[in-house]
C-alpha positions as CSV (number, residue, x, y, z in Angstrom):
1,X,37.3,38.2,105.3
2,X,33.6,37.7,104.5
3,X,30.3,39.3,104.0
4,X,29.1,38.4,106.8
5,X,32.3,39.2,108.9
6,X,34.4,42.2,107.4
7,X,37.7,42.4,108.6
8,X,39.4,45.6,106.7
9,X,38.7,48.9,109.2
10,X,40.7,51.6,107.5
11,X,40.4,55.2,107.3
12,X,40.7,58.0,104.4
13,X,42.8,60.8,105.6
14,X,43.0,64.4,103.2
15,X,45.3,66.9,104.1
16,X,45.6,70.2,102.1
17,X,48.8,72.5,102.4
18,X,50.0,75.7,101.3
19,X,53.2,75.8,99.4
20,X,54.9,78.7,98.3
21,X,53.4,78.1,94.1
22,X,49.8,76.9,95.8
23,X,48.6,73.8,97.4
24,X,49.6,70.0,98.0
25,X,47.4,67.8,98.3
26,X,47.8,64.4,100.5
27,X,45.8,61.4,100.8
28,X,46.7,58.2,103.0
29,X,44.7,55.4,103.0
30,X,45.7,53.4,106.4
31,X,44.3,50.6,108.4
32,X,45.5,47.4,105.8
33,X,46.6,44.6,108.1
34,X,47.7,41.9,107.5
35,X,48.4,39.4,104.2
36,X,44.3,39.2,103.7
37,X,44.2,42.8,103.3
38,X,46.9,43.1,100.8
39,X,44.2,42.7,97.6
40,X,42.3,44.9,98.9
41,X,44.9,47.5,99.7
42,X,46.6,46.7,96.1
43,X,43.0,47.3,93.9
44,X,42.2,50.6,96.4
45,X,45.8,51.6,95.8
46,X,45.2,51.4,91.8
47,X,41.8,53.1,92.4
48,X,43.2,56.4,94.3
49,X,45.7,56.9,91.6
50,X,43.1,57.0,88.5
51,X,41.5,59.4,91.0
52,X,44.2,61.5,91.3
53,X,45.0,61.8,87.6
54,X,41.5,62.9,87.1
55,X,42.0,65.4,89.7
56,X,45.0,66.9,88.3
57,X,43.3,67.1,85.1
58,X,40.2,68.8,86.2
59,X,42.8,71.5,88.0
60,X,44.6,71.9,85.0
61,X,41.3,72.6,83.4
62,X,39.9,75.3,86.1
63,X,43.3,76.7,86.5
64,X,44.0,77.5,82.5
């Protein structure tokens, strides 16, 4: 994988459904193939969580 020649296509997939108390929530991150993707995949993966923390926080804040 290079600058000039990117090899990582993926996609950013949210899905919102009701539950019976409110709302989940679901994000998947696909398209990481192969072994040269897995860094990629890995610091994403790390990223998305920090950004879900910070969403739960900021709904804790609006819903309180």
């Amino acid at each position: 994988m290079s600058k000039e020649n990117p090899s990582l296509d993926s996609m950013v997939v949210w899905t919102l459904s009701p539950t019976p108390t409110g709302s989940k929530l679901l994000l998947e991150h696909r398209g990481f193939k192969g072994i040269k993707n897995y860094l990629s995949y890995f610091i994403m993966n790390m990223g998305w969580k920090k950004i879900g923390d910070r969403i739960a926080i900021l709904i804790k804040k609006l819903t309180s």
